[in-house]
N, CA, C and O atoms as a GROMACS GRO file, in nm:
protein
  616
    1UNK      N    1  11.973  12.852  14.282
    1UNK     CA    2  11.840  12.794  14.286
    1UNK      C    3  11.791  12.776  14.429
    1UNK      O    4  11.675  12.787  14.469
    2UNK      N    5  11.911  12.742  14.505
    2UNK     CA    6  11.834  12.718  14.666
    2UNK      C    7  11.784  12.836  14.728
    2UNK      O    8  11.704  12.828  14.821
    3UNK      N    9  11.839  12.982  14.669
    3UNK     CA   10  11.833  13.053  14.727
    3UNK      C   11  11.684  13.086  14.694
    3UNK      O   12  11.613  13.132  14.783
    4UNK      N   13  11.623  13.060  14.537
    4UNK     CA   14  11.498  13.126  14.529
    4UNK      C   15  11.390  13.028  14.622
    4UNK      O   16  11.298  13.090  14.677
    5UNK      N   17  11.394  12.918  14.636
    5UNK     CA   18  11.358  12.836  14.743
    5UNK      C   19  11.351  12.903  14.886
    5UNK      O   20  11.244  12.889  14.945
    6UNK      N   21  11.429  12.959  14.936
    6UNK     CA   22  11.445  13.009  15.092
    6UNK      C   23  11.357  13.133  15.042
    6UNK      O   24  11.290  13.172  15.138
    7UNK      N   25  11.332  13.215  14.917
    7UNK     CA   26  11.265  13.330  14.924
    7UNK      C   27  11.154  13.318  14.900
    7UNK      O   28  11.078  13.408  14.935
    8UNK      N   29  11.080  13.153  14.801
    8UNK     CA   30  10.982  13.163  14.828
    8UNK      C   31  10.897  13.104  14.919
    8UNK      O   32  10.774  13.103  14.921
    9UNK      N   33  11.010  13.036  15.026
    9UNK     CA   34  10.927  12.967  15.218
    9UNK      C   35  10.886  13.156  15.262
    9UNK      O   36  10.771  13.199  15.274
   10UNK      N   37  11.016  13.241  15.278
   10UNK     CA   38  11.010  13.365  15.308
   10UNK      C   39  10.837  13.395  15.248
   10UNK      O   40  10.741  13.401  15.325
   11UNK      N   41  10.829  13.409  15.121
   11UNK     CA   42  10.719  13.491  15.077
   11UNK      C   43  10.575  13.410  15.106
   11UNK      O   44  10.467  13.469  15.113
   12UNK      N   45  10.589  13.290  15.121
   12UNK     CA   46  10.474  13.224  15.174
   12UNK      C   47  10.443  13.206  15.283
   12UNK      O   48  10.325  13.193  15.316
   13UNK      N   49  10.566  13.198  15.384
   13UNK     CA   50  10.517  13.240  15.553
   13UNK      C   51  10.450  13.347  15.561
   13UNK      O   52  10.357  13.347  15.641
   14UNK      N   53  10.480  13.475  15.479
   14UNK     CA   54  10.468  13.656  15.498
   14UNK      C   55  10.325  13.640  15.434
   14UNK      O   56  10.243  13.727  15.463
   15UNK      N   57  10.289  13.543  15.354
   15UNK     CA   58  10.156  13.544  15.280
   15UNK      C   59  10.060  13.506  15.421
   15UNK      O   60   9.974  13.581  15.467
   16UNK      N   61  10.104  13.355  15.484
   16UNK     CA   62  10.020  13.336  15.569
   16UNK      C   63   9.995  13.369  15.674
   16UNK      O   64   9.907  13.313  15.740
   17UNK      N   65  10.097  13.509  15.736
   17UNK     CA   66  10.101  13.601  15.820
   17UNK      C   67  10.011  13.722  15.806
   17UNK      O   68   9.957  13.790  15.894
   18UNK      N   69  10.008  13.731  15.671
   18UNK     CA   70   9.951  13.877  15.650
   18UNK      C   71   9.759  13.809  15.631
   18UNK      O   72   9.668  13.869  15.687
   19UNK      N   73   9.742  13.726  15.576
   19UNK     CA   74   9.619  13.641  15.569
   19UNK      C   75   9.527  13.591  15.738
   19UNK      O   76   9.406  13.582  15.758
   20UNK      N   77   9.678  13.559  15.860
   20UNK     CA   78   9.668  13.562  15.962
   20UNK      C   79   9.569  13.714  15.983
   20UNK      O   80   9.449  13.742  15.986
   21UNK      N   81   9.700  13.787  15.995
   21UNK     CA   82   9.625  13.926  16.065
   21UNK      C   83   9.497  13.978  16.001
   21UNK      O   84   9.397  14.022  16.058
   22UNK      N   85   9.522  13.966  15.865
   22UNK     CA   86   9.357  14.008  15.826
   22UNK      C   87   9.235  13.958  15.862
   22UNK      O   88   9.133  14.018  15.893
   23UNK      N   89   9.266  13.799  15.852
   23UNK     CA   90   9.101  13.722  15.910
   23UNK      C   91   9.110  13.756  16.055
   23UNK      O   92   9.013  13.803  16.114
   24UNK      N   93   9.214  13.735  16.106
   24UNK     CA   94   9.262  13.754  16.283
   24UNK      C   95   9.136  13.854  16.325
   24UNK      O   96   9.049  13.854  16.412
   25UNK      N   97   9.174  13.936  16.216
   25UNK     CA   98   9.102  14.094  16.258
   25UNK      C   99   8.932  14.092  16.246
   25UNK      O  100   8.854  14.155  16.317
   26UNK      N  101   8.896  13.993  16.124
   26UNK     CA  102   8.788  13.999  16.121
   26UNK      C  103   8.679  13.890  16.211
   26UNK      O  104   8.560  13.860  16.199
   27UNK      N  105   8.780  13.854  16.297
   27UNK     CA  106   8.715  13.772  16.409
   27UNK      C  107   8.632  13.829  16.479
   27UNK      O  108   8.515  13.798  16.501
   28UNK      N  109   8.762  14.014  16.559
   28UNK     CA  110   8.698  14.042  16.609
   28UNK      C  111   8.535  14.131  16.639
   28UNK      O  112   8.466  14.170  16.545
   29UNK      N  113   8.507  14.146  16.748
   29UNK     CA  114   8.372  14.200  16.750
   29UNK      C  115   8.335  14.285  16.720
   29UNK      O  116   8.439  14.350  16.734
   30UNK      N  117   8.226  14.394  16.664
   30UNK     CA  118   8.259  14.542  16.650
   30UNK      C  119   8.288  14.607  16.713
   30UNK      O  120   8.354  14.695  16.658
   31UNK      N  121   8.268  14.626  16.888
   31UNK     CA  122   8.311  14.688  16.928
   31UNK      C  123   8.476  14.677  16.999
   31UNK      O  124   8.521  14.747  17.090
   32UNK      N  125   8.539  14.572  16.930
   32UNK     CA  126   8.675  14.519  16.983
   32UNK      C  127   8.692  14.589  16.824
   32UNK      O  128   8.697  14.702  16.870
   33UNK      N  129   8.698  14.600  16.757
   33UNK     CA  130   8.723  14.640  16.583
   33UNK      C  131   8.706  14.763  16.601
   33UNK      O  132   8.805  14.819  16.554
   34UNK      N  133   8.593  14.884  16.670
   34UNK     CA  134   8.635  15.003  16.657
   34UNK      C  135   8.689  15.025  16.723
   34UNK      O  136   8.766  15.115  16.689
   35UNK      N  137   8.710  14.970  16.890
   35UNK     CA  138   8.872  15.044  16.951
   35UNK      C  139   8.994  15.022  16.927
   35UNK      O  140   9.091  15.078  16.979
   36UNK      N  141   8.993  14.906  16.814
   36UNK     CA  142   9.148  14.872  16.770
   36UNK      C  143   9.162  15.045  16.697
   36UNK      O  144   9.248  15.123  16.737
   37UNK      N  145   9.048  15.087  16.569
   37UNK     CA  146   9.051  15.132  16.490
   37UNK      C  147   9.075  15.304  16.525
   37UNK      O  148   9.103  15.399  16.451
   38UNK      N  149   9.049  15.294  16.688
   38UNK     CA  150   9.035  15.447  16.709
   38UNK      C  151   9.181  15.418  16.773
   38UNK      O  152   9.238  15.524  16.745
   39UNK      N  153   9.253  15.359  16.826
   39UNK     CA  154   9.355  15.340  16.894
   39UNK      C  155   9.493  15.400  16.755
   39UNK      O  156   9.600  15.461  16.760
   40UNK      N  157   9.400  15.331  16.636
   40UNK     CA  158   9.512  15.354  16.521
   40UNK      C  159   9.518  15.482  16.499
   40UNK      O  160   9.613  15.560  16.498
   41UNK      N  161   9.333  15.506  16.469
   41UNK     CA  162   9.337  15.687  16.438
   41UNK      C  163   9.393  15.758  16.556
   41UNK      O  164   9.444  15.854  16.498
   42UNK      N  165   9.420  15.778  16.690
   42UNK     CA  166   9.494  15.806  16.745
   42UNK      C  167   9.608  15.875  16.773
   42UNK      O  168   9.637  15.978  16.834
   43UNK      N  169   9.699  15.739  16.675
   43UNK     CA  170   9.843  15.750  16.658
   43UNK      C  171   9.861  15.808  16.522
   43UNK      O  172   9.977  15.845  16.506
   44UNK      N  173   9.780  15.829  16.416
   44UNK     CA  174   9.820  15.871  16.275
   44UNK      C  175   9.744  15.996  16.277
   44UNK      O  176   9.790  16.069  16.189
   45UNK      N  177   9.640  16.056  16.342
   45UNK     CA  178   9.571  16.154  16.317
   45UNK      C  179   9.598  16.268  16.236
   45UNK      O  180   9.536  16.305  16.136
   46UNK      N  181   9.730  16.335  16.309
   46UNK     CA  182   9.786  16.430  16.239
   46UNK      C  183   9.848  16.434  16.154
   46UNK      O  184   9.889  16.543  16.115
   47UNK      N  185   9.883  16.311  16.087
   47UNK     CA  186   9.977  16.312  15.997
   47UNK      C  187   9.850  16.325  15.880
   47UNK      O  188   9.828  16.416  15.798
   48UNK      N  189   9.767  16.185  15.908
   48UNK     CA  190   9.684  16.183  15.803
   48UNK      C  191   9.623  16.300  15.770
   48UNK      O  192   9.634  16.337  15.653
   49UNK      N  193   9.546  16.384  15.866
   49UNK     CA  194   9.443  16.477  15.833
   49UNK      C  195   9.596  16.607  15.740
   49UNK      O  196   9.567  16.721  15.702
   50UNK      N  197   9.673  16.574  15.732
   50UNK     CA  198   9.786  16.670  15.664
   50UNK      C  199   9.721  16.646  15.521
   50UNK      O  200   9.693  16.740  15.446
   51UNK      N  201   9.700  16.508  15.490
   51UNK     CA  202   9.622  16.433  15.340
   51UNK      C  203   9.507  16.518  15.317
   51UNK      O  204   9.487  16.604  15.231
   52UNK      N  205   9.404  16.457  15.456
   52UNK     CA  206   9.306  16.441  15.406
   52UNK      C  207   9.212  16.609  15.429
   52UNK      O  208   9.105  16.642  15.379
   53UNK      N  209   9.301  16.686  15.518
   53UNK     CA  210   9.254  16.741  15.613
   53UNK      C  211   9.173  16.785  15.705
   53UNK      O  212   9.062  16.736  15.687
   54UNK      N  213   9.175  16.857  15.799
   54UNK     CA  214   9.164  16.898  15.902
   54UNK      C  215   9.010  16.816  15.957
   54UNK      O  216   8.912  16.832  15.884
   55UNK      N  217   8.999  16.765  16.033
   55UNK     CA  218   8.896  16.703  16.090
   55UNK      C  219   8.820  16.595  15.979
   55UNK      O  220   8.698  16.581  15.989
   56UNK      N  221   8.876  16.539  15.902
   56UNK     CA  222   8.782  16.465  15.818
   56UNK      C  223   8.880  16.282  15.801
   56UNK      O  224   8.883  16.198  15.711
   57UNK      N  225   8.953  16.290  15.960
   57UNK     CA  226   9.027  16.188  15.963
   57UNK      C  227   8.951  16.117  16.061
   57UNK      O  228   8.944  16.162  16.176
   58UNK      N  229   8.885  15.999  16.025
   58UNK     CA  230   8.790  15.920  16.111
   58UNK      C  231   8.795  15.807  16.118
   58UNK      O  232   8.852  15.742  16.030
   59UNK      N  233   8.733  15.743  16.234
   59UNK     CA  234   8.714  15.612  16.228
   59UNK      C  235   8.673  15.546  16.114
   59UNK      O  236   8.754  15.465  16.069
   60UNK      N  237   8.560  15.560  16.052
   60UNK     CA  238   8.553  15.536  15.925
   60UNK      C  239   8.669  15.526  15.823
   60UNK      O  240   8.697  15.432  15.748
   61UNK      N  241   8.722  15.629  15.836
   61UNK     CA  242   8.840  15.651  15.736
   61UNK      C  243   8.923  15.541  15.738
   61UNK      O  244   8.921  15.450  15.655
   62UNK      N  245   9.029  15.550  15.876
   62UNK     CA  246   9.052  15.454  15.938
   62UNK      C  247   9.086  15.284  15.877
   62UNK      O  248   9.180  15.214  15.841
   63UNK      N  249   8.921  15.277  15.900
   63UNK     CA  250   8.856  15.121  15.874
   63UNK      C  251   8.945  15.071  15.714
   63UNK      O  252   9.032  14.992  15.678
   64UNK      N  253   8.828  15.207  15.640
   64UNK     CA  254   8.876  15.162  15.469
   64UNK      C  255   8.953  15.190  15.437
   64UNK      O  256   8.963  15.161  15.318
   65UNK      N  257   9.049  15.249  15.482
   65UNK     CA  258   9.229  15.284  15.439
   65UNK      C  259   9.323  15.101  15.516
   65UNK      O  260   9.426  15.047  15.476
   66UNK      N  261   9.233  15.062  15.623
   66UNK     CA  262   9.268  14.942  15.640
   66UNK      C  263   9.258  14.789  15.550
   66UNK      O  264   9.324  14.690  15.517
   67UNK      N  265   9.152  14.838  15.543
   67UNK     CA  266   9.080  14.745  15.408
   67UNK      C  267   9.181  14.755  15.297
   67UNK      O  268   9.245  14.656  15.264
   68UNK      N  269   9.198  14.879  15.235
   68UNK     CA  270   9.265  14.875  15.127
   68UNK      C  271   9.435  14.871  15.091
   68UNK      O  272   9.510  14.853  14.994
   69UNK      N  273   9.443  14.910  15.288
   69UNK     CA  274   9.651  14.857  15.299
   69UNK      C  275   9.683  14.673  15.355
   69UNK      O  276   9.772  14.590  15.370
   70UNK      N  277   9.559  14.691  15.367
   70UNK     CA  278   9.648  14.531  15.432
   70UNK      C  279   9.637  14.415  15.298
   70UNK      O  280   9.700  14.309  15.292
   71UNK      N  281   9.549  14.460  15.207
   71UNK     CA  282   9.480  14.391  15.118
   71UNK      C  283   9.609  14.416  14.993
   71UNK      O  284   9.671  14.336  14.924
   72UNK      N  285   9.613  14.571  15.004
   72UNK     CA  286   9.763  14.607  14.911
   72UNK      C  287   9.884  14.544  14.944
   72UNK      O  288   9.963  14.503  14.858
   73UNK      N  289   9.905  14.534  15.086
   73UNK     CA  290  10.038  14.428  15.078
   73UNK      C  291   9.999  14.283  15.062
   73UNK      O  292  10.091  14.220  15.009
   74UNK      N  293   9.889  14.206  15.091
   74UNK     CA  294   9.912  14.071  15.056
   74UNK      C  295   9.924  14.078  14.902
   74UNK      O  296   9.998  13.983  14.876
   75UNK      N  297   9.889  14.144  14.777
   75UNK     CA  298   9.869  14.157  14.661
   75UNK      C  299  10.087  14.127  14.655
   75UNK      O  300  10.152  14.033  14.612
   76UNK      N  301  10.129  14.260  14.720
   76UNK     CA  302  10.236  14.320  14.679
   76UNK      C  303  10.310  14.144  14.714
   76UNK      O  304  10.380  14.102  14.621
   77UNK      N  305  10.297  14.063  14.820
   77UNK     CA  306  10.400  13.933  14.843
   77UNK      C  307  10.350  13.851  14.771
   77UNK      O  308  10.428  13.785  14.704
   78UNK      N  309  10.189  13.822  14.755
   78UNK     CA  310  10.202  13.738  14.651
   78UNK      C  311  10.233  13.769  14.475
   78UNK      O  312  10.279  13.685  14.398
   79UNK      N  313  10.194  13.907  14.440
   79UNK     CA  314  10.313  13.917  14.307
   79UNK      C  315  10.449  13.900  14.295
   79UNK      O  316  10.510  13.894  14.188
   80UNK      N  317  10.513  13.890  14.445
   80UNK     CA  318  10.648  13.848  14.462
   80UNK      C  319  10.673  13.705  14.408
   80UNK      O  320  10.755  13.654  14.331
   81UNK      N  321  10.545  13.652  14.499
   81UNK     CA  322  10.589  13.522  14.454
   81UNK      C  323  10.541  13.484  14.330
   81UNK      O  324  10.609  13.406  14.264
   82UNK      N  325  10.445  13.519  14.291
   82UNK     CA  326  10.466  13.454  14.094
   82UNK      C  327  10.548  13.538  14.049
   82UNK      O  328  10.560  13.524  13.927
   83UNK      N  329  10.645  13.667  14.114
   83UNK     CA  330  10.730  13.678  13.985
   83UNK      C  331  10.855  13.582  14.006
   83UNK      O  332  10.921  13.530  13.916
   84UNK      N  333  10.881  13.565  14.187
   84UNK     CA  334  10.997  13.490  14.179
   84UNK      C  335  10.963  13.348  14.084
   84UNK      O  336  11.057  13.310  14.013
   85UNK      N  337  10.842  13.272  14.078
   85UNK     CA  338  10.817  13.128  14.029
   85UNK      C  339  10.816  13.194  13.830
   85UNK      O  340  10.769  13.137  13.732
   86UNK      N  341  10.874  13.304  13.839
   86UNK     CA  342  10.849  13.290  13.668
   86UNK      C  343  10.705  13.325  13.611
   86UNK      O  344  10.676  13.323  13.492
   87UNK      N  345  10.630  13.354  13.702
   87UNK     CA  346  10.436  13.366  13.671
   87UNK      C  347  10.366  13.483  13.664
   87UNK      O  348  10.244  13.503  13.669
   88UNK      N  349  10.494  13.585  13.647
   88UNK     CA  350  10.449  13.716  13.578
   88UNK      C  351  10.434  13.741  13.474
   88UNK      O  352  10.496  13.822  13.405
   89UNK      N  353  10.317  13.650  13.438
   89UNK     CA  354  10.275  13.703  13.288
   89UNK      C  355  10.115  13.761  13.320
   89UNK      O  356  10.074  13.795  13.431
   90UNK      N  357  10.017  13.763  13.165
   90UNK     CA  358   9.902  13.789  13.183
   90UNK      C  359   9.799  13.705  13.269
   90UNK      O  360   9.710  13.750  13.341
   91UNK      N  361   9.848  13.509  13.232
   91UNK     CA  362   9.709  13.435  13.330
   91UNK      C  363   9.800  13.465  13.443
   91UNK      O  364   9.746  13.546  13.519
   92UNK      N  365   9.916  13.430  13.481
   92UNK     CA  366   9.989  13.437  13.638
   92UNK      C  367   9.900  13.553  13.723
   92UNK      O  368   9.840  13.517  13.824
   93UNK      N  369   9.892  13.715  13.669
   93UNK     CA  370   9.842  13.806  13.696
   93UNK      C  371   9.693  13.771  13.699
   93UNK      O  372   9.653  13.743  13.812
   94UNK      N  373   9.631  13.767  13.632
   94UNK     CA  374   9.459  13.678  13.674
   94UNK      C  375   9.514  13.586  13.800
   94UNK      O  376   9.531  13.613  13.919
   95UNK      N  377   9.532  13.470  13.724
   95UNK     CA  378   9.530  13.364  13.889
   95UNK      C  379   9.523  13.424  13.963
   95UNK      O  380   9.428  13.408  14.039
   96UNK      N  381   9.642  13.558  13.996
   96UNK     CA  382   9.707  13.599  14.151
   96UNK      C  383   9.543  13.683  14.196
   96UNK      O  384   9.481  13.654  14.297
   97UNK      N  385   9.504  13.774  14.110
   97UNK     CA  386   9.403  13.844  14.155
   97UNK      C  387   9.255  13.750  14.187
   97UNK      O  388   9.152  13.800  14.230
   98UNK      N  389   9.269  13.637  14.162
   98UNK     CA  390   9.127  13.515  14.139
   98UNK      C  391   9.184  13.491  14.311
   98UNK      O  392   9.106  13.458  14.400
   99UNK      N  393   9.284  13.508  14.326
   99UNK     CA  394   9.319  13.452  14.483
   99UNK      C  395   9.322  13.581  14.593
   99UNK      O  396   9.283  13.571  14.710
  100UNK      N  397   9.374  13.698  14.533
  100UNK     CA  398   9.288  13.781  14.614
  100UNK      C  399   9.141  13.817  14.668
  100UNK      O  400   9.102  13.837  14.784
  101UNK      N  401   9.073  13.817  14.550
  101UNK     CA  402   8.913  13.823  14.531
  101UNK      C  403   8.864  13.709  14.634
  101UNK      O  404   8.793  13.741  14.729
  102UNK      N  405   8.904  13.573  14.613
  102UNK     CA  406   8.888  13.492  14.715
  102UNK      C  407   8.939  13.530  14.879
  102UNK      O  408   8.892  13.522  14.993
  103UNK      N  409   9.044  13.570  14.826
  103UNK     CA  410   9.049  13.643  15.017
  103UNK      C  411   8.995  13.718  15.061
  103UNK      O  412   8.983  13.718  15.183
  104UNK      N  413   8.926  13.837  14.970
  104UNK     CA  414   8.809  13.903  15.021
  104UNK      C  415   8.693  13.841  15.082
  104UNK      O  416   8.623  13.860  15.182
  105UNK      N  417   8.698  13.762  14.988
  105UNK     CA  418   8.539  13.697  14.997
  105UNK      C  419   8.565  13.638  15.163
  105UNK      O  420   8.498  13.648  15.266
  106UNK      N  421   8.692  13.574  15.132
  106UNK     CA  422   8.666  13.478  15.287
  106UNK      C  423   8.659  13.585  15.415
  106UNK      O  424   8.591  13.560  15.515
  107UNK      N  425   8.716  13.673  15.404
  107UNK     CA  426   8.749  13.754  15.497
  107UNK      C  427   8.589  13.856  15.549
  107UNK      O  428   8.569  13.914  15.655
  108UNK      N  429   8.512  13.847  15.448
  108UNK     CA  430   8.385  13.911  15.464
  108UNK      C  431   8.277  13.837  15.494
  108UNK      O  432   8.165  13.884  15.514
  109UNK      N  433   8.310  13.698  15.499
  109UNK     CA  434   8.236  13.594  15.486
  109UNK      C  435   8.247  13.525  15.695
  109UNK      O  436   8.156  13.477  15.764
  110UNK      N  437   8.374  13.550  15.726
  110UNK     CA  438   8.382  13.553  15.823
  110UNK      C  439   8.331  13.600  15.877
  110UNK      O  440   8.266  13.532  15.956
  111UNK      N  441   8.314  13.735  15.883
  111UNK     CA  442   8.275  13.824  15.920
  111UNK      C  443   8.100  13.798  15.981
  111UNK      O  444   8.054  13.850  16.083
  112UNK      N  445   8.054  13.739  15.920
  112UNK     CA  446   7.901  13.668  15.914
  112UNK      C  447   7.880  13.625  16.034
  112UNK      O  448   7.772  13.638  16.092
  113UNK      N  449   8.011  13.552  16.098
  113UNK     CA  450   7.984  13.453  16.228
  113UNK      C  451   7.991  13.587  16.326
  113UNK      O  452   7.939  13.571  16.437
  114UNK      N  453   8.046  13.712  16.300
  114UNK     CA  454   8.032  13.811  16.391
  114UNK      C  455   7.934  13.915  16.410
  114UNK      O  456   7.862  13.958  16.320
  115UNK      N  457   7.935  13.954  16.532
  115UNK     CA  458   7.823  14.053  16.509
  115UNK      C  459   7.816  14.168  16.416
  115UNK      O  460   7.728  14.253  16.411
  116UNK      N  461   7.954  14.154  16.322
  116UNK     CA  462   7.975  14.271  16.263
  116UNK      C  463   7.945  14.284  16.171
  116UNK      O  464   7.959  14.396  16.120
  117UNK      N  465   7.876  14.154  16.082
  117UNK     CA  466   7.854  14.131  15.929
  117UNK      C  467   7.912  14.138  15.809
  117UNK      O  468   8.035  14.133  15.798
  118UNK      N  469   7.848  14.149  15.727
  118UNK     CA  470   7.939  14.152  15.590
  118UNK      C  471   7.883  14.258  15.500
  118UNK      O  472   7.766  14.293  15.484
  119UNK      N  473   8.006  14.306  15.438
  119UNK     CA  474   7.986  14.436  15.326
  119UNK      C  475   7.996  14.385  15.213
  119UNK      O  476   8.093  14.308  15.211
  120UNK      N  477   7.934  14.392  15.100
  120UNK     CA  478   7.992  14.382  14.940
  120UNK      C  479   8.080  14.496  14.944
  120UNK      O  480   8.194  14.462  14.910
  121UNK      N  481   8.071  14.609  14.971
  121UNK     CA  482   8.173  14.734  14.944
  121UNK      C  483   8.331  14.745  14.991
  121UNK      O  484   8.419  14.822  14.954
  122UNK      N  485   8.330  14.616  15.109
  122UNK     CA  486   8.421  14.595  15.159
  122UNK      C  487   8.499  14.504  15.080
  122UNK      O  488   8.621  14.512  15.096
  123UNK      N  489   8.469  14.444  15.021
  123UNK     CA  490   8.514  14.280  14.904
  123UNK      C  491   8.543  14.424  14.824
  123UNK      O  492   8.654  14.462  14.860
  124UNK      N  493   8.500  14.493  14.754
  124UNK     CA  494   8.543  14.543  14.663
  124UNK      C  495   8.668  14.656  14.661
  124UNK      O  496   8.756  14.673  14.577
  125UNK      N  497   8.637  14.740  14.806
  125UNK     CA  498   8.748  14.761  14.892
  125UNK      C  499   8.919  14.693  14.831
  125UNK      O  500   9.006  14.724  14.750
  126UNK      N  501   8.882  14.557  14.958
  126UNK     CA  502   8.962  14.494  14.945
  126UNK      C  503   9.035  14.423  14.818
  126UNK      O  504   9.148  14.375  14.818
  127UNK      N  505   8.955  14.428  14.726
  127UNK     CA  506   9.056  14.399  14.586
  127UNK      C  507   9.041  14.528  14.507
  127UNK      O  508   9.009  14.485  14.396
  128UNK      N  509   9.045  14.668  14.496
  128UNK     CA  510   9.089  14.757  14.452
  128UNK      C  511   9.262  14.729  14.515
  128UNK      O  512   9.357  14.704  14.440
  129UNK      N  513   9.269  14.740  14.658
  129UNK     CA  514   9.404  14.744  14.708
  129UNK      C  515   9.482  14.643  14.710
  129UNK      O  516   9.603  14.655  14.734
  130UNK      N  517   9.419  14.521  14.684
  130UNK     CA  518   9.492  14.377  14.633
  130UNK      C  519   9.585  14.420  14.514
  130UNK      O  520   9.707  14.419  14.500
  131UNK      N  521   9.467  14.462  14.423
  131UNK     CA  522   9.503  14.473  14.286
  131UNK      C  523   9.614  14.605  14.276
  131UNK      O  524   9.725  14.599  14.222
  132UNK      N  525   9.569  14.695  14.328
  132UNK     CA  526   9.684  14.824  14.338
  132UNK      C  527   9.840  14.795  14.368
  132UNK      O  528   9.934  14.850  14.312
  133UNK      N  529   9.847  14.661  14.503
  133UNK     CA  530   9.975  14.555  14.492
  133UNK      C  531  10.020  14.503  14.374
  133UNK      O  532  10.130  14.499  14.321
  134UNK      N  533   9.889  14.458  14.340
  134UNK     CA  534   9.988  14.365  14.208
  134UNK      C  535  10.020  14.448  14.098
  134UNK      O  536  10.137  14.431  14.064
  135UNK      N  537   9.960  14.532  14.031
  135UNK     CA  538   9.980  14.631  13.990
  135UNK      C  539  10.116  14.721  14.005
  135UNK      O  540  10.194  14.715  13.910
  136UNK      N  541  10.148  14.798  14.108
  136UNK     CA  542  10.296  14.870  14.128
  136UNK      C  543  10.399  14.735  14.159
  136UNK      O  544  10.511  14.749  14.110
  137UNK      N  545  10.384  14.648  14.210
  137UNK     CA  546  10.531  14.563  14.230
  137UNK      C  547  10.509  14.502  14.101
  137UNK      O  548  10.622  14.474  14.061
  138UNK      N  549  10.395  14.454  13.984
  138UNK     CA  550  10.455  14.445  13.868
  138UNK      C  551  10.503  14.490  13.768
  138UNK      O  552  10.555  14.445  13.666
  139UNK      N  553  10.473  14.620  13.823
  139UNK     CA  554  10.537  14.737  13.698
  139UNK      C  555  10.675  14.760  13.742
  139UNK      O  556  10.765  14.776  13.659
  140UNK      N  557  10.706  14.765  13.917
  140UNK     CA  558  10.840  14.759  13.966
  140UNK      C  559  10.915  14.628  13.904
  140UNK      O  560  11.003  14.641  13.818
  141UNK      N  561  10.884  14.531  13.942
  141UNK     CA  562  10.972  14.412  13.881
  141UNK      C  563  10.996  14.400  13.747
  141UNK      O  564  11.092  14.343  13.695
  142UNK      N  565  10.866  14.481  13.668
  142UNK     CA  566  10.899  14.448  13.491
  142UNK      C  567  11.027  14.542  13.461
  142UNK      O  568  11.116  14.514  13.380
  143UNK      N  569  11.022  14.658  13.540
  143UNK     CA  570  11.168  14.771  13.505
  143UNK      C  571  11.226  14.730  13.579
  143UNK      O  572  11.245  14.838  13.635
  144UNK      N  573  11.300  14.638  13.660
  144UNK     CA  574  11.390  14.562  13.725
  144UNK      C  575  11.439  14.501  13.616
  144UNK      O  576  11.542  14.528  13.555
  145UNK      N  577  11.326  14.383  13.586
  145UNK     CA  578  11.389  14.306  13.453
  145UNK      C  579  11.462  14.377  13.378
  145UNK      O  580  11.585  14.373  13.374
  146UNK      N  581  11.371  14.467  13.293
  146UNK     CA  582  11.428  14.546  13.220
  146UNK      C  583  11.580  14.566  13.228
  146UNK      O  584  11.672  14.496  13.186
  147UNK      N  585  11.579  14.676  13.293
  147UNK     CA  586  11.695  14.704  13.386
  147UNK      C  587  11.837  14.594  13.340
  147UNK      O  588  11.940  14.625  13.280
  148UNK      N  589  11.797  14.476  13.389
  148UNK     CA  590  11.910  14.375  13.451
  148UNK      C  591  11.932  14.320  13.272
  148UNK      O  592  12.040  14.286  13.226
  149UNK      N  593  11.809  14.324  13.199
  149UNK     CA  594  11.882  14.284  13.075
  149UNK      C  595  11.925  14.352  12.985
  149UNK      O  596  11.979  14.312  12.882
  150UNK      N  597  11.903  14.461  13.017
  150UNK     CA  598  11.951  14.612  12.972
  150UNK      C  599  12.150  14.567  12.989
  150UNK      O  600  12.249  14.550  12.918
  151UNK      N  601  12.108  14.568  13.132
  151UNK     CA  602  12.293  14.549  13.129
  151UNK      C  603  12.350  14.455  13.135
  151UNK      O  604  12.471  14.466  13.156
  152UNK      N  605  12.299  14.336  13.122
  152UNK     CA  606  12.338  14.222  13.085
  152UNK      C  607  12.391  14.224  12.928
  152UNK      O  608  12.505  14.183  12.906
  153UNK      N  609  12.309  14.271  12.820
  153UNK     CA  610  12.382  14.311  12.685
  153UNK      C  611  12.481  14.420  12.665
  153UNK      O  612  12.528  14.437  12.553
  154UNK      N  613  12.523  14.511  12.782
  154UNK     CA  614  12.646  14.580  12.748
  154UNK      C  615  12.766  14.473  12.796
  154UNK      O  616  12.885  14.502  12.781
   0.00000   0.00000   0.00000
């Protein structure tokens, strides 16, 4: 029991880390936001345009592949943590996504105090890839379960 305790301080520091860097980000200015963003496209260019290809890997791109990974891992730690608390069921799964949706919101809402404004497309963005988290780590953890009581009855 102590141990699920130490995993869920673990999963709630990593929550308010990853919540850190996202608003962190939406502090900054636009033009501090597109040189983070070209600094990234940069370093991934070639790999990505292998995806997407050849010249159609952009700042733009960039942006909303950001939107929708950073948003996918807070989804992915906090389904950690309602599955470690037992709260992987159907409302657990609502709640968790009622608290993503809210982190969109705040995160776009911030955004307001900057010169950079706010998107609805971006809120929606951002909980496609919330939800895409909660989604694969609950289908991962339900065949875990599975799994463990699978061989728990042999």
């Amino acid at each position: 029991m102590k141990q699920h305790k130490v995993i869920a301080v673990i999963l709630i520091i990593l929550i308010l880390l990853t919540l850190a860097f996202i608003w962190g980000n939406s502090l900054a200015t636009e033009r501090e936001s597109k040189e983070q963003s070209q600094k990234v496209l940069d370093d991934v260019k070639s790999a990505l345009e292998t995806v997407v290809g050849t010249g159609k890997a952009t700042n733009h791109l960039i942006r909303k592949l950001a939107h929708f990974l950073e948003y996918a891992v807070l989804g992915i730690v906090f389904t950690l943590l309602f599955a470690l608390r037992g709260r992987l069921n159907k409302q657990g799964i609502v709640n968790c996504a009622f608290i993503g949706f809210l982190a969109a919101l705040t995160d776009e809402t911030i955004q307001l105090f900057t010169d950079r404004g706010s998107q609805v497309q971006d809120v929606w963005l951002d909980f496609i890839g919330y939800s895409a988290g909660i989604l694969v780590t609950a289908i991962v953890v339900k065949l875990i379960m599975r799994v463990r009581k699978s061989e728990n009855r042999q």
